[in-house]
C-alpha positions in Angstrom: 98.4 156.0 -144.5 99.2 153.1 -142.9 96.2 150.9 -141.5 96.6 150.7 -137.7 95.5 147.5 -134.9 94.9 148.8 -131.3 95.0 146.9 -128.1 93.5 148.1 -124.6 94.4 146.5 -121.2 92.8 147.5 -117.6 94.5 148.8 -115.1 93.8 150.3 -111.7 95.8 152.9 -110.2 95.3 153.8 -106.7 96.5 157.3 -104.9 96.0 159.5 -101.6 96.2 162.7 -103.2 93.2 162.3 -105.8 91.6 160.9 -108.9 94.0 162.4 -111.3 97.4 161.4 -109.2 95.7 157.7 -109.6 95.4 158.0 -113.1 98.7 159.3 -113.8 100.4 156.8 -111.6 98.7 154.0 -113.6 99.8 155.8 -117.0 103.6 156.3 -115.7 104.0 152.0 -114.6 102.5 150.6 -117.6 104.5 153.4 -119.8 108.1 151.2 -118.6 106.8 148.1 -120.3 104.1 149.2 -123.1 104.5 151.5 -125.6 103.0 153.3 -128.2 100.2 154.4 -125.9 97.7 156.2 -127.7 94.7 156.7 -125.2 93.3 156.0 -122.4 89.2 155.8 -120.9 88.3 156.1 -117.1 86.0 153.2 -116.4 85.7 153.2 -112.9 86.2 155.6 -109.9 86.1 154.9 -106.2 87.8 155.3 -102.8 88.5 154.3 -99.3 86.9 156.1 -96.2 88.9 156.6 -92.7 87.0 159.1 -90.2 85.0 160.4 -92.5 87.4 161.5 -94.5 88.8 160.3 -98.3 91.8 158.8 -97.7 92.7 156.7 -101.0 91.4 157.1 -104.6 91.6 154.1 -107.2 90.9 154.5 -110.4 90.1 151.8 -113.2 91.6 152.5 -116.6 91.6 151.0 -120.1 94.6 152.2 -121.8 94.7 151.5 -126.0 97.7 151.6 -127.7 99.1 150.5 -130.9 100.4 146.8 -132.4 103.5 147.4 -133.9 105.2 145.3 -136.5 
């Protein structure tokens, strides 16, 4: 088994539908330029209020994924 080094970056992803839409949307643009994803860790949650009402999500990420040779 090879011996593996892991890198994590933080991203936020922002949505209007909810905290999982966020998530994913952050997962889906760093996907086109990182790869080898292996995890990821919510570090931070919060939103925007219009009226009373939730009307954007953003989410803080740390994604980890693996150095290749």
């Amino acid at each position: 088994m090879n011996d593996h080094i892991y890198k994590k970056i933080e991203l936020t992803g922002s949505s209007t539908a909810g905290i999982q839409e966020a998530i994913e949307n952050a997962v889906s643009k760093a996907s086109k330029t990182i790869h080898d994803m292996r995890w990821f860790e919510v570090v931070e949650t919060r939103g925007h209020i219009t009226d009373g009402k939730i009307s954007h999500w953003q989410v803080t990420i740390k994604i980890g994924f693996a150095l290749v040779e």
